[in-house]
C-alpha positions in Angstrom: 7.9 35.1 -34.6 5.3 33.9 -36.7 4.6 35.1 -40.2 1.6 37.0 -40.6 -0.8 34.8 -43.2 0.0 31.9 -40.6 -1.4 34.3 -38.3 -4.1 35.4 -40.3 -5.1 31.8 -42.0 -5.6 31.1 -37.7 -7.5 34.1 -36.6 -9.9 33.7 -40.0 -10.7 30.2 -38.6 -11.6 31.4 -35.9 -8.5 29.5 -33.7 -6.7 32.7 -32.9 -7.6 36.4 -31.1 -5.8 39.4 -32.2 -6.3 42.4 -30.4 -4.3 45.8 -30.2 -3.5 46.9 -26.8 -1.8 49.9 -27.2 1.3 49.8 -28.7 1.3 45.7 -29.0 -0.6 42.6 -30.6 -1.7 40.3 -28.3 -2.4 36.9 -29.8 -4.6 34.3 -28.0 -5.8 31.0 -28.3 -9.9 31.3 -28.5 -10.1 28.3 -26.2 -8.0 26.7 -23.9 -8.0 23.4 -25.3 -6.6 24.4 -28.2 -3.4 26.0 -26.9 -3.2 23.0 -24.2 -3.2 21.0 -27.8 -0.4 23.1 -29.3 1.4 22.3 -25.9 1.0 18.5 -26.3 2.4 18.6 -29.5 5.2 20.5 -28.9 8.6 18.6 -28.5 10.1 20.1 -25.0 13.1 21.1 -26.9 10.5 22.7 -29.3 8.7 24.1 -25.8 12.6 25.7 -24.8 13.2 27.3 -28.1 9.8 29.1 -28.0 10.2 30.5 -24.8 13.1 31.7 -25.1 11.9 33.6 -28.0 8.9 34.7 -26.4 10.8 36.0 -23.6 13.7 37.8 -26.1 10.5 39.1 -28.2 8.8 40.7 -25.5 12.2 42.0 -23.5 13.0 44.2 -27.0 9.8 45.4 -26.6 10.1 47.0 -23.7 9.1 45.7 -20.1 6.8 48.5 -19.9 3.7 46.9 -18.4 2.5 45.0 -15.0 3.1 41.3 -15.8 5.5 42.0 -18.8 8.9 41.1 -16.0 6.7 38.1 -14.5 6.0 36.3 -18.3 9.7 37.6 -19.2 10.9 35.5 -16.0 8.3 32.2 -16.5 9.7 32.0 -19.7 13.1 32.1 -19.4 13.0 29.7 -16.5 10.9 27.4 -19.1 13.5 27.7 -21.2 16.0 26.3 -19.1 17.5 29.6 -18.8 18.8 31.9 -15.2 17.2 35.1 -15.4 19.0 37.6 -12.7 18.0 38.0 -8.8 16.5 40.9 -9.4 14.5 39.6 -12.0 13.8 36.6 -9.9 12.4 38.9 -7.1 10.2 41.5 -9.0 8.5 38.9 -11.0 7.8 37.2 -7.6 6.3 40.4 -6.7 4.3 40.7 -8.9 3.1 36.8 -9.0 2.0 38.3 -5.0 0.2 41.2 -6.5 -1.4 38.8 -8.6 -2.8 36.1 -5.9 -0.4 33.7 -7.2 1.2 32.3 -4.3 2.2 29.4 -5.6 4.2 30.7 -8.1 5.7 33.7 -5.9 7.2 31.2 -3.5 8.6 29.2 -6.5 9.9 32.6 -8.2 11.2 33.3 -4.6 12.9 30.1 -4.1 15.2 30.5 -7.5 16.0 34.3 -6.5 17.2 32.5 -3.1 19.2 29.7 -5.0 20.7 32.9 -7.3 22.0 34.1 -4.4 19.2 37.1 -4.2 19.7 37.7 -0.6 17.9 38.0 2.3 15.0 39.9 1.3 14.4 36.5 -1.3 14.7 34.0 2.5 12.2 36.1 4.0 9.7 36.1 1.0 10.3 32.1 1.0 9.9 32.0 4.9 6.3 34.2 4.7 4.9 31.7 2.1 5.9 28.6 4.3 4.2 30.5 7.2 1.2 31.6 5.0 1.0 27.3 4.0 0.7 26.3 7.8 -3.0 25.8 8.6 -3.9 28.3 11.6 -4.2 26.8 14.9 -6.4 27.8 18.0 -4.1 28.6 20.7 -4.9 26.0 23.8 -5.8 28.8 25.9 -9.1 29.2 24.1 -10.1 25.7 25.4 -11.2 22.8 23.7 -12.8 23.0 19.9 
């Protein structure tokens, strides 16, 4: 996606990570402020364009690992693109598996509007249930 001495010129500067995780290069921003000023920079047809090619990158790669389907789905939906229900659904599992709750009720909500069934309503209806603030039943008497 990148050619290598860009890569290199980045990691020697000490901007970029690059660590080998198996079979695969992960490449990282060394801080968060500088990928949040890669992001500002980046037009959001420039922003579309890379996910998609993140998300085409990492799907010929194999969807192998946990998190692989959830990135593959974030990105396609950040690229304007529709992955499929099933998609939709196991990436919002694994958002759940991941504390992200947030995200799993948005991930559930598109699998809904994709028409992913009922199993995608009652992941939506346990996350507007989870939102709702406990109450003390009025049997227990006053607080």
């Amino acid at each position: 996606m990148v050619a290598a001495p860009v890569l290199i010129a980045a990691e020697r500067k000490g901007l970029l990570s690059v660590e080998r995780t198996r079979q695969r290069m992960e490449v990282r921003s060394v801080h968060p402020l500088y990928g949040q000023v890669v992001r500002i920079q980046t037009s959001a047809l420039g922003a579309r364009v890379a996910h998609r090619r993140l998300a085409d990158a990492l799907e010929a790669s194999g969807v192998r690992r946990a998190g692989d389907l959830l990135r593959i789905v974030v990105w396609r939906l950040e690229a304007g693109e529709s992955p499929t229900p099933e998609q939709l659904m196991g990436a919002a599992r694994e958002a759940i598996a991941l504390f992200d709750y947030p995200l799993a009720e948005q991930l559930a909500r598109a699998a809904v509007d994709a028409d992913a069934g009922i199993e995608a309503e009652y992941l939506v209806g346990q996350h507007c249930l989870a939102r709702v603030a406990p109450r003390k039943p009025s049997w227990c008497g006053p607080d």
